[in-house]
mmCIF entry with sequence, helices, sheets and N, C-alpha, C, O atoms, coordinates in Angstrom:
data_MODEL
# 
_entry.id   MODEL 
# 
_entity.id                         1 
_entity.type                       polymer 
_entity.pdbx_number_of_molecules   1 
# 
_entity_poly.entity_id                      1 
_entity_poly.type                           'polypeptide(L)' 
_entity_poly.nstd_linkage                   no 
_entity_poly.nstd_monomer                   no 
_entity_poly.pdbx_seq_one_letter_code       
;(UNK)(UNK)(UNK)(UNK)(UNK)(UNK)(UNK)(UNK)(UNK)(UNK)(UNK)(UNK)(UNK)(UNK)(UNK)(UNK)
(UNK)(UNK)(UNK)(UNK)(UNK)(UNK)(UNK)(UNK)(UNK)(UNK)(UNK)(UNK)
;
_entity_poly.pdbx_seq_one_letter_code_can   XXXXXXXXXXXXXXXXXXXXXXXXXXXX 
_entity_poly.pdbx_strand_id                 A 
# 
loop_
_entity_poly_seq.entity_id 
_entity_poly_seq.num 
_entity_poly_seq.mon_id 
_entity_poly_seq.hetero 
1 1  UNK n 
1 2  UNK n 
1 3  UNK n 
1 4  UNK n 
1 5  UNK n 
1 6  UNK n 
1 7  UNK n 
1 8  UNK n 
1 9  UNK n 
1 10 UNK n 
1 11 UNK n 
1 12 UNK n 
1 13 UNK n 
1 14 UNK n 
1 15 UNK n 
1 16 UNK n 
1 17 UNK n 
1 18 UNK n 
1 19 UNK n 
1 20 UNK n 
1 21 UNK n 
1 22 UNK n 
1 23 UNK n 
1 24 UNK n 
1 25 UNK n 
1 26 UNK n 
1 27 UNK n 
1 28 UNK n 
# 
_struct_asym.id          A 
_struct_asym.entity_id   1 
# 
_struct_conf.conf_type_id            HELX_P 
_struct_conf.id                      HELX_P1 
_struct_conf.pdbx_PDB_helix_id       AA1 
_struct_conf.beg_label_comp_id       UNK 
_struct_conf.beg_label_asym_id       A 
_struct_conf.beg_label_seq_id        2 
_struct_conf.pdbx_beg_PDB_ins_code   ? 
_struct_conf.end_label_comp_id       UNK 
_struct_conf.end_label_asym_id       A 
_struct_conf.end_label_seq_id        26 
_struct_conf.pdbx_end_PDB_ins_code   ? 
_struct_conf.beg_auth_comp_id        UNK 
_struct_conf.beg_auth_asym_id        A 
_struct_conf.beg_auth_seq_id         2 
_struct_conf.end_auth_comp_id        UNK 
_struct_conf.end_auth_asym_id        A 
_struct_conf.end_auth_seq_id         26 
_struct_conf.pdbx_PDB_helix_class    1 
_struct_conf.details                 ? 
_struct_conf.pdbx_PDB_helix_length   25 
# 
_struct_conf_type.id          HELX_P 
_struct_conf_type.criteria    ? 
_struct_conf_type.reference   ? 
# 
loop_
_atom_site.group_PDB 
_atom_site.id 
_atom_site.type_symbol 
_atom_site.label_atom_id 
_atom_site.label_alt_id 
_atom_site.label_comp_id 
_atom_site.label_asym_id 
_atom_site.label_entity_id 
_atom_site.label_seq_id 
_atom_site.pdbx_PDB_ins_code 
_atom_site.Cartn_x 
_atom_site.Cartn_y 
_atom_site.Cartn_z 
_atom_site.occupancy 
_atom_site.B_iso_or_equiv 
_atom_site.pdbx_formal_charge 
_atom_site.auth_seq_id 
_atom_site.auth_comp_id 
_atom_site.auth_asym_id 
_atom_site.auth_atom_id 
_atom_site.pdbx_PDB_model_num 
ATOM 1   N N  . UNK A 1 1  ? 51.701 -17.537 121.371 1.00 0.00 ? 1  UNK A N  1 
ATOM 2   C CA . UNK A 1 1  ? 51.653 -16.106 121.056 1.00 0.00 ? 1  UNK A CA 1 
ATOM 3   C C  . UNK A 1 1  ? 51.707 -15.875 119.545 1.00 0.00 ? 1  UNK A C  1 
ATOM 4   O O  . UNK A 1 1  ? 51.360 -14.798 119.060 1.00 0.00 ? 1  UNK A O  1 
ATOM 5   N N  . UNK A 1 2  ? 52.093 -16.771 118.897 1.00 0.00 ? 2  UNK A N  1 
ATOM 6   C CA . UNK A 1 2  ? 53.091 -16.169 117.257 1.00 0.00 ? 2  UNK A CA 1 
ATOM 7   C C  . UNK A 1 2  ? 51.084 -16.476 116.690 1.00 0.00 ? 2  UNK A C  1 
ATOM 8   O O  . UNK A 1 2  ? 50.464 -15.660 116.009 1.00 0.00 ? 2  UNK A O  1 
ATOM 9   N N  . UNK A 1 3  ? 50.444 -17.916 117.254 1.00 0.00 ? 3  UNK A N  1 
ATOM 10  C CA . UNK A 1 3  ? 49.132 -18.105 116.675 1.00 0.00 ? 3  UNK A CA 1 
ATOM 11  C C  . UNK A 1 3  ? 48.389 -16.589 116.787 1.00 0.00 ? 3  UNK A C  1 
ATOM 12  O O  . UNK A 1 3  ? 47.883 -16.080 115.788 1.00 0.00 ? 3  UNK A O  1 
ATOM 13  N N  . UNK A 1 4  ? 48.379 -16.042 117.865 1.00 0.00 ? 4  UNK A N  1 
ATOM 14  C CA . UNK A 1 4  ? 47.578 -14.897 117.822 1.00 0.00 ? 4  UNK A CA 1 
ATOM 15  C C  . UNK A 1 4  ? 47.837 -13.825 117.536 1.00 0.00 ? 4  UNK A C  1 
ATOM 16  O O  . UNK A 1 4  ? 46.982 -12.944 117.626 1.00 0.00 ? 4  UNK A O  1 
ATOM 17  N N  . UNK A 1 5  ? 49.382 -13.511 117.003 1.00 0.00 ? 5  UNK A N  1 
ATOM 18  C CA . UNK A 1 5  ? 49.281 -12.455 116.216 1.00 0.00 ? 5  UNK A CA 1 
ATOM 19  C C  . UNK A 1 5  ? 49.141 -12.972 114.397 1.00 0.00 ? 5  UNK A C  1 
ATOM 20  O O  . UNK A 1 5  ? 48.711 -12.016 113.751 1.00 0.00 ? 5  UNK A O  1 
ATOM 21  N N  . UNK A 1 6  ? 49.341 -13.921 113.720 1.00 0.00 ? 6  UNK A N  1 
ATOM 22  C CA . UNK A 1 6  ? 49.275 -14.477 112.962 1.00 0.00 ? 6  UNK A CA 1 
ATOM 23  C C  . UNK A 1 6  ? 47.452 -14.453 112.977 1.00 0.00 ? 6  UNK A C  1 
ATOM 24  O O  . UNK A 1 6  ? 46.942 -14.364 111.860 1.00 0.00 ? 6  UNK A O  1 
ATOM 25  N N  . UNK A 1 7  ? 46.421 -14.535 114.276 1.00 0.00 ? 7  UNK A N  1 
ATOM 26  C CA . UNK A 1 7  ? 45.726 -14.315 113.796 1.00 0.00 ? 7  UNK A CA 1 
ATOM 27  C C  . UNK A 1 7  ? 44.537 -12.702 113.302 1.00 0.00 ? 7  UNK A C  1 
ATOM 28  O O  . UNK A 1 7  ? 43.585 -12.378 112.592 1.00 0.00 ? 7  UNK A O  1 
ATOM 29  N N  . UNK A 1 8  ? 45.580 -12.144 114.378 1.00 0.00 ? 8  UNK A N  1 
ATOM 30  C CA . UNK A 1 8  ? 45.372 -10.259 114.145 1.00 0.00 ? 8  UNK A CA 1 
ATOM 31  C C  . UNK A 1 8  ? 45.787 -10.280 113.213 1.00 0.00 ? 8  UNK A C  1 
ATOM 32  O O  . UNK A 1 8  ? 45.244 -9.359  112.604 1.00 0.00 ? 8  UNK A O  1 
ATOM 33  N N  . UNK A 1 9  ? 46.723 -10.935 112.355 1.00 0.00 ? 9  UNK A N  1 
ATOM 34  C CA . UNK A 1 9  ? 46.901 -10.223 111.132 1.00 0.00 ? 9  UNK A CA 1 
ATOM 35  C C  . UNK A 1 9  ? 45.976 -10.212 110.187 1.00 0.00 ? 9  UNK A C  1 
ATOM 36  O O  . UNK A 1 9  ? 45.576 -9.335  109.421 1.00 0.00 ? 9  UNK A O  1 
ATOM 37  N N  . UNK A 1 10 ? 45.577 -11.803 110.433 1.00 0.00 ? 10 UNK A N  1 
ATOM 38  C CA . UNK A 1 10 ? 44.412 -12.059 108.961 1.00 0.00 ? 10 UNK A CA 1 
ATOM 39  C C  . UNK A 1 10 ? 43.184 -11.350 109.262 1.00 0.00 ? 10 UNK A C  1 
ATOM 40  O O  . UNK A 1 10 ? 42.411 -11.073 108.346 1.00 0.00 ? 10 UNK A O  1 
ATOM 41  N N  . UNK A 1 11 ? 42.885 -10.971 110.694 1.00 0.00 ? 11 UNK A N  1 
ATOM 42  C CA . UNK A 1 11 ? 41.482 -10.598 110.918 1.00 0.00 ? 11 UNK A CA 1 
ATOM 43  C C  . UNK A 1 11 ? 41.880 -9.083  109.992 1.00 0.00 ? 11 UNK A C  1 
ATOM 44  O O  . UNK A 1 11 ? 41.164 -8.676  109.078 1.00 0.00 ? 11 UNK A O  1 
ATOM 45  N N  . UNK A 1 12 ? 43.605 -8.141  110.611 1.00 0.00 ? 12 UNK A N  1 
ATOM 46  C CA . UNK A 1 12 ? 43.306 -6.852  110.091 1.00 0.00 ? 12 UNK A CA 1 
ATOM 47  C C  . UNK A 1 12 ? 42.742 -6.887  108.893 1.00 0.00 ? 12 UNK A C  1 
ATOM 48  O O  . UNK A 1 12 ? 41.742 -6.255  108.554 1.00 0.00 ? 12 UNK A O  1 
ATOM 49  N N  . UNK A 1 13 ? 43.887 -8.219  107.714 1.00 0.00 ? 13 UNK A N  1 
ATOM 50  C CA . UNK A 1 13 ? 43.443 -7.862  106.300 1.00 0.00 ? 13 UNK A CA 1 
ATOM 51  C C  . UNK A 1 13 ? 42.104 -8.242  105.824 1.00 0.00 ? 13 UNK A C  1 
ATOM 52  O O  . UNK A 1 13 ? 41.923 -8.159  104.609 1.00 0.00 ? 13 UNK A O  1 
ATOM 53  N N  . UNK A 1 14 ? 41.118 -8.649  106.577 1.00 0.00 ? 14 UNK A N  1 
ATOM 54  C CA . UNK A 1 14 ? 40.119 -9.174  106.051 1.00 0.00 ? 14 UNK A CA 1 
ATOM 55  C C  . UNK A 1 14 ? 39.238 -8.111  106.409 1.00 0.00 ? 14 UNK A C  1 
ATOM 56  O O  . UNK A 1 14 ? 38.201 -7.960  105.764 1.00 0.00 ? 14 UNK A O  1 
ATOM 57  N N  . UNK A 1 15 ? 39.491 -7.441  107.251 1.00 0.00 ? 15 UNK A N  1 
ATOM 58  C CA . UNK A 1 15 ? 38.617 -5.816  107.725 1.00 0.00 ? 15 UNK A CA 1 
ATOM 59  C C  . UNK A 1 15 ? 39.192 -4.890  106.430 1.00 0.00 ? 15 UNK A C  1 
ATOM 60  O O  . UNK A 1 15 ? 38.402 -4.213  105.772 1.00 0.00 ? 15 UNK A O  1 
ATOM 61  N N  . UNK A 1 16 ? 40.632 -4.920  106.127 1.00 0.00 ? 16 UNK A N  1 
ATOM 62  C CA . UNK A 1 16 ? 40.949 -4.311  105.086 1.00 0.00 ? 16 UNK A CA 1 
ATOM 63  C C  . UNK A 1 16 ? 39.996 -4.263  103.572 1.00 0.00 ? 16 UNK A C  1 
ATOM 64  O O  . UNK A 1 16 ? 39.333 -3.385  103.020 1.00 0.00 ? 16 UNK A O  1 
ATOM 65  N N  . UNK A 1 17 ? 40.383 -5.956  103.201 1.00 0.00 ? 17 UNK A N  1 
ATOM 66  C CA . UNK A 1 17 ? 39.204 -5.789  102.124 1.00 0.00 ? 17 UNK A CA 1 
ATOM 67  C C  . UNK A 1 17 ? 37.971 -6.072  102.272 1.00 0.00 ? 17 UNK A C  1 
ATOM 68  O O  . UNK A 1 17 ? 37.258 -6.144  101.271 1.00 0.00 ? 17 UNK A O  1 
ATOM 69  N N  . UNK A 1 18 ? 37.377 -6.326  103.722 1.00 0.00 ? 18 UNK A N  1 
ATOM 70  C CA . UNK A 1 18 ? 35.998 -5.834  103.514 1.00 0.00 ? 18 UNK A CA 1 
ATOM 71  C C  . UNK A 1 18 ? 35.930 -4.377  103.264 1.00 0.00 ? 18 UNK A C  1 
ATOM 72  O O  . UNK A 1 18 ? 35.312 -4.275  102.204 1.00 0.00 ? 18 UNK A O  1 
ATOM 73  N N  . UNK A 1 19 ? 36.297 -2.994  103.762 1.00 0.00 ? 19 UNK A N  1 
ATOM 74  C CA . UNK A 1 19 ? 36.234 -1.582  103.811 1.00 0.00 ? 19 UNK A CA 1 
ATOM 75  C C  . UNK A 1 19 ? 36.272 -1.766  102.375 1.00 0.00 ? 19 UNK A C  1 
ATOM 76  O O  . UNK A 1 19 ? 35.362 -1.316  101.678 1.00 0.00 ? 19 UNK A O  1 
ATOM 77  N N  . UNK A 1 20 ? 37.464 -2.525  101.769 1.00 0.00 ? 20 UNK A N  1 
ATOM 78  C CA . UNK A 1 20 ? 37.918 -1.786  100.107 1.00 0.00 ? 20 UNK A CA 1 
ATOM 79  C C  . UNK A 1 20 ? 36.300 -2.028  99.279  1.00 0.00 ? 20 UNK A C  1 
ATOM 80  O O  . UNK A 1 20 ? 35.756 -1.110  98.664  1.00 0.00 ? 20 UNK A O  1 
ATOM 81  N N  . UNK A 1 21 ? 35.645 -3.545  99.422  1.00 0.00 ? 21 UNK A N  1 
ATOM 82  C CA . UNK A 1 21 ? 34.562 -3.656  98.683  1.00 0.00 ? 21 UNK A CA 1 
ATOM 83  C C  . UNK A 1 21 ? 33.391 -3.190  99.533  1.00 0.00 ? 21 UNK A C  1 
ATOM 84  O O  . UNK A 1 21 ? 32.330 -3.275  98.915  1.00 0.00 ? 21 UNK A O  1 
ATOM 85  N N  . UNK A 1 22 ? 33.289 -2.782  100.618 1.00 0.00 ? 22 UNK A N  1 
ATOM 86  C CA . UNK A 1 22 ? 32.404 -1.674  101.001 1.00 0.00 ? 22 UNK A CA 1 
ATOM 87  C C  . UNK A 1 22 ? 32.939 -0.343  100.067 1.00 0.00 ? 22 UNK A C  1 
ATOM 88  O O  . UNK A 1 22 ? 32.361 -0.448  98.985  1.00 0.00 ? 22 UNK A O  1 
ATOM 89  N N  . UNK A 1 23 ? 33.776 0.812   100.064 1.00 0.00 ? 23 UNK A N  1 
ATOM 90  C CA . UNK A 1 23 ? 33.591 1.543   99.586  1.00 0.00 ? 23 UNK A CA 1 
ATOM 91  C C  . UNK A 1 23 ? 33.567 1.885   97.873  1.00 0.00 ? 23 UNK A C  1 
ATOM 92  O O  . UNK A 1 23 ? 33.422 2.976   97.321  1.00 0.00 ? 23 UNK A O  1 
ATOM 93  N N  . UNK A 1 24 ? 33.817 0.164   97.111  1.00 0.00 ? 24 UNK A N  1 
ATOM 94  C CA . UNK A 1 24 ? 33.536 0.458   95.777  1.00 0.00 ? 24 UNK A CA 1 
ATOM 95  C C  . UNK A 1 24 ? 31.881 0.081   95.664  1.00 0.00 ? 24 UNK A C  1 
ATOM 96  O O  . UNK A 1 24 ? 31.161 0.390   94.715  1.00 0.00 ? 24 UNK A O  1 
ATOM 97  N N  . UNK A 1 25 ? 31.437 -0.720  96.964  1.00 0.00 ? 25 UNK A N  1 
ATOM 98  C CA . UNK A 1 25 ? 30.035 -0.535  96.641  1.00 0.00 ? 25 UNK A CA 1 
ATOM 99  C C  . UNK A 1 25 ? 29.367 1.424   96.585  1.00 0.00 ? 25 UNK A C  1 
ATOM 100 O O  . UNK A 1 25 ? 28.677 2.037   95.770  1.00 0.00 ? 25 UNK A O  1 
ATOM 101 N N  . UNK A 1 26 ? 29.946 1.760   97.722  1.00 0.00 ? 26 UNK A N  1 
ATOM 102 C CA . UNK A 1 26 ? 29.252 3.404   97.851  1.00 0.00 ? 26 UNK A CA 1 
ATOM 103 C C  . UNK A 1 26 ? 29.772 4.004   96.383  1.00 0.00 ? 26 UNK A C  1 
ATOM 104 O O  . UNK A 1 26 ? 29.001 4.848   95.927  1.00 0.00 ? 26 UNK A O  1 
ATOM 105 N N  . UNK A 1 27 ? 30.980 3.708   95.536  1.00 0.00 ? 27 UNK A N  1 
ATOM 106 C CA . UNK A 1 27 ? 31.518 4.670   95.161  1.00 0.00 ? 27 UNK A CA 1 
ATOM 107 C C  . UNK A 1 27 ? 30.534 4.261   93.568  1.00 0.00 ? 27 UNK A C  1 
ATOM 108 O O  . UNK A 1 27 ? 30.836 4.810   92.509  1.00 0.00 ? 27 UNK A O  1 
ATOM 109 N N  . UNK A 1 28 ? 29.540 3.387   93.650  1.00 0.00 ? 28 UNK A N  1 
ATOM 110 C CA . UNK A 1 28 ? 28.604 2.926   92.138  1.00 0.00 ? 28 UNK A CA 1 
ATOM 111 C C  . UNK A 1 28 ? 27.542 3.826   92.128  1.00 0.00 ? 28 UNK A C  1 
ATOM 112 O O  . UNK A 1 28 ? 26.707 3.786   91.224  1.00 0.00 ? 28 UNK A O  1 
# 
């Protein structure tokens, strides 16, 4: 169990900074 939230976590933050460098692409 601890593997698969350990791996929701990295998936959230990696959705995180994909969005962040998706929206400094829109924001050029």
């Amino acid at each position: 169990m601890a593997a698969l939230s350990e791996l929701s976590q990295r998936t959230l933050e990696g959705v995180r900074s994909l969005e962040q460098s998706w929206l400094e692409l829109c924001m050029d």
